[in-house]
C-alpha positions in Angstrom: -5.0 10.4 15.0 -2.6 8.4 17.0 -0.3 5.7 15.4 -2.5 2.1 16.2 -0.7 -1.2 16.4 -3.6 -2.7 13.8 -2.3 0.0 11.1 -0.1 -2.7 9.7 -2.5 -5.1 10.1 -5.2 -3.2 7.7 -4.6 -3.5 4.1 -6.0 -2.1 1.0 -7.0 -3.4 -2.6 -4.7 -2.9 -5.4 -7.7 -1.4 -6.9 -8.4 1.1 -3.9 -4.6 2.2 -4.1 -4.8 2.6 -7.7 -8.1 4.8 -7.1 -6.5 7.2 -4.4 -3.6 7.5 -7.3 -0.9 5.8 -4.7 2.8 5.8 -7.0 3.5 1.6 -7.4 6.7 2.2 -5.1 4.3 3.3 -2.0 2.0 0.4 -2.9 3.2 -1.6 0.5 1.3 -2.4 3.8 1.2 1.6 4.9 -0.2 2.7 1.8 -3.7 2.9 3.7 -2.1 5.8 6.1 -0.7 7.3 3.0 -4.0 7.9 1.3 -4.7 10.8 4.4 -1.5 11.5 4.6 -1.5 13.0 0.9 -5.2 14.3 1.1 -3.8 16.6 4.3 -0.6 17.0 2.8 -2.3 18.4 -0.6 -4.8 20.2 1.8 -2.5 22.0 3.7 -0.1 22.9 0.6 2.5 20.9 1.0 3.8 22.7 4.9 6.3 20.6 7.1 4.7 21.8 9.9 0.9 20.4 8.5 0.1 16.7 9.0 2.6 16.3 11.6 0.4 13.9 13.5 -0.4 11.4 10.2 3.2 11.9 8.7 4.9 10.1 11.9 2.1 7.6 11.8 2.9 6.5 8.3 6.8 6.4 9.2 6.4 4.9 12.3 4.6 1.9 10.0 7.6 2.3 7.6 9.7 1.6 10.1 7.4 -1.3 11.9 7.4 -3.0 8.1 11.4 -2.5 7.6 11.7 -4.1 10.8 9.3 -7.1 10.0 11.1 -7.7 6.5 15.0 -7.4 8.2 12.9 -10.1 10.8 11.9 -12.1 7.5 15.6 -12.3 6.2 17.0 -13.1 8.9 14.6 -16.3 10.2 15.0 -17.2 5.9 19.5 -17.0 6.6 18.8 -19.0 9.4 16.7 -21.7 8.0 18.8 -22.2 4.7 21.6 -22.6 7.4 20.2 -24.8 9.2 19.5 -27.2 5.6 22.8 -27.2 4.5 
């Protein structure tokens, strides 16, 4: 599959998570990689070494979104900062 920059960028409906029956906690902005993710993952009965390709693809947009909300915080410190 290949991780794509635009994976962030594509979001699902609430309603679309709640049909592929995605927990509320892994409702974020990778839940659309999660929904092959756990189709392979239930596919391939649960092996570490299955899904290898989709797996890092969904962390690697964990880790993309963690970076954009530490990103968030930190322009939000600087502008209350900057008001005082």
């Amino acid at each position: 599959m290949g991780y794509h920059s635009s994976a962030l960028s594509t979001t699902i409906t609430h309603e679309e998570m709640k049909e592929n029956q995605i927990p509320i906690p892994y409702r974020d902005r990778c839940a659309k990689l999660l929904i092959p993710l756990n189709k392979c993952r239930k596919e391939g009965w649960y092996l570490p070494w299955n899904c290898e390709d989709l797996r890092h693809d969904y962390e690697h947009c964990q880790y993309l979104d963690f970076k954009r909300r530490v990103k968030e915080l930190e322009d939000f410190k600087k502008a209350r900062d900057e008001a005082k």
